[in-house]
N, C-alpha and C positions, 0 to 999 in steps of 0.2 A: 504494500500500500504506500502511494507517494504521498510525501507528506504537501499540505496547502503553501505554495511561493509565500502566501502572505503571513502567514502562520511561522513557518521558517526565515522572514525578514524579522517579522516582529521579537523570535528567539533571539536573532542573534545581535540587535539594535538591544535588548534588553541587556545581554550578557556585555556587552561593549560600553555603552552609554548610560546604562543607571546610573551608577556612582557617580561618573563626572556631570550627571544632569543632576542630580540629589545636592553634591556641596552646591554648583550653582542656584536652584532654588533655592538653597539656605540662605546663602548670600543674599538674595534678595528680600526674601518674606522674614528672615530672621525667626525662624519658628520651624522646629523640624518637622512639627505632623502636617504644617502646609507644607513645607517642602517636598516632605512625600507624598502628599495628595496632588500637588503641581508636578511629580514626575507622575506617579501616574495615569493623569488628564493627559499628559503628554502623549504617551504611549497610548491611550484609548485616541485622541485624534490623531497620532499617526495613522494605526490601526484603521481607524473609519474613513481618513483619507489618503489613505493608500495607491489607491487606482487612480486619482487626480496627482500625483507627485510624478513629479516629469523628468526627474536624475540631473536637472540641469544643475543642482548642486549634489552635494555629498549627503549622506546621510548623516552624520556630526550634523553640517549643518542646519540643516532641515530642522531636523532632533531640538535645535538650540532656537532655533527663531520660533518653534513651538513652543517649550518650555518659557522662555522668556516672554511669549505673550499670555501664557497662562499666568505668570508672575504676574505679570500687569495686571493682570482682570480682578487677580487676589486681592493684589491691594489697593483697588480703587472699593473694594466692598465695602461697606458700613462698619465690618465687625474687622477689618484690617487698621481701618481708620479711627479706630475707637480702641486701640489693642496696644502696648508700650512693648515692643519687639524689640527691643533691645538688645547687640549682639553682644556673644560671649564665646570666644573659640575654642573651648571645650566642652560647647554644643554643637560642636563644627560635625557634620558625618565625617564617617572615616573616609582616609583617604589611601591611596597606595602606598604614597609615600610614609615610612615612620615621622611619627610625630616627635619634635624636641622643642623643648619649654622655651627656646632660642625663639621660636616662630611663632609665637603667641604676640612679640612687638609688631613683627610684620604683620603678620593678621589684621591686627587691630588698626595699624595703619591702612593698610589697605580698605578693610570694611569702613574706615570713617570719611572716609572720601566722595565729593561729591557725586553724586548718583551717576551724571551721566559717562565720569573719568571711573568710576570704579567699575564699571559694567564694561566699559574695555582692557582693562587692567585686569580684570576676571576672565574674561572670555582670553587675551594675549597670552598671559602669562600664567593663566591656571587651566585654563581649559586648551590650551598649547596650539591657539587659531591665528593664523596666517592676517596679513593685511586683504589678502583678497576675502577669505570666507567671512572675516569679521561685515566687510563692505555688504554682505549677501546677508549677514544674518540680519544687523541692523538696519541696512536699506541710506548706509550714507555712505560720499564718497570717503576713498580710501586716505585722503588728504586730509579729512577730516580726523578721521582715527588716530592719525598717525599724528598728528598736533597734539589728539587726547591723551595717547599714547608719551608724548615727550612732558605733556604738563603732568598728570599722575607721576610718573616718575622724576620730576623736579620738585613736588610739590613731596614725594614719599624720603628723596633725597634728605632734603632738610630737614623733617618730620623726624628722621631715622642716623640724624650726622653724627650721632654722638653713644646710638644705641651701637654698631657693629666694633666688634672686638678680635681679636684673633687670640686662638687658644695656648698657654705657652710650653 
């Protein structure tokens, strides 16, 4: 018995991009049970819109311009906008990488950063997206990123000048 194309995308978009779609909803809704309720919105509209996805991007990408509009939808609710989400990165999901108490300044750097610099600072440098996919998932040019991209880290520079150390 062969198994269903879409049934076997959806396996293996699951095995591949849960996790890095999980910290990204975190990141955003700052609240793990939305975070996993915004992956798995995600994956149910992959899933329903399946047959309309035309490959012209990557599945990453795809995966992320969903998730990130379910993010949006979360938090324009009532009950997002009435709710003190406040982040703490030892409510981060886990990630691949081992975790060290080092990276709990960057975190928090990172997470306290204007919205629209920290959502490319996330998507760059944690979710590991290129200048072009980044252009595809948000819908702006690549100039624009990459301006967000050098202010975030001018802005993390400073924030962090006096945190890094070297071990002796």
């Amino acid at each position: 018995m062969n198994q269903d194309p879409r049934r076997a995308w959806l396996d293996a978009a699951i095995t591949s991009w849960e996790k890095p779609l999980l910290r990204l909803c975190f990141a955003y809704l700052c609240d793990a049970a939305l975070a996993e309720d915004a992956v798995q919105e995600t994956f149910f509209k992959a899933w329903k819109n399946y047959g309309r996805f035309r490959g012209e991007a990557e599945d990453k990408t795809w995966l992320t311009r969903i998730a990130i509009n379910t993010c949006k939808d979360l938090m324009k609710s009532a009950w997002a906008r009435n709710t003190d989400r406040s982040v703490t990165p030892d409510a981060l999901p886990e990630g691949t990488a081992s975790w060290d108490e080092q990276d709990d300044t960057v975190t928090r750097a990172v997470l306290a950063l204007p919205a629209e610099l920290k959502e490319v600072t996330l998507l760059h440098w944690y979710q590991g997206m290129t200048l072009k996919e980044m252009a595809k998932v948000l819908r702006i040019p690549r100039s624009t990123i990459n301006y967000r991209l050098k202010k975030a880290k001018a802005i993390l520079k400073k924030e962090l000048e006096d945190w890094y150390f070297e071990d002796e």
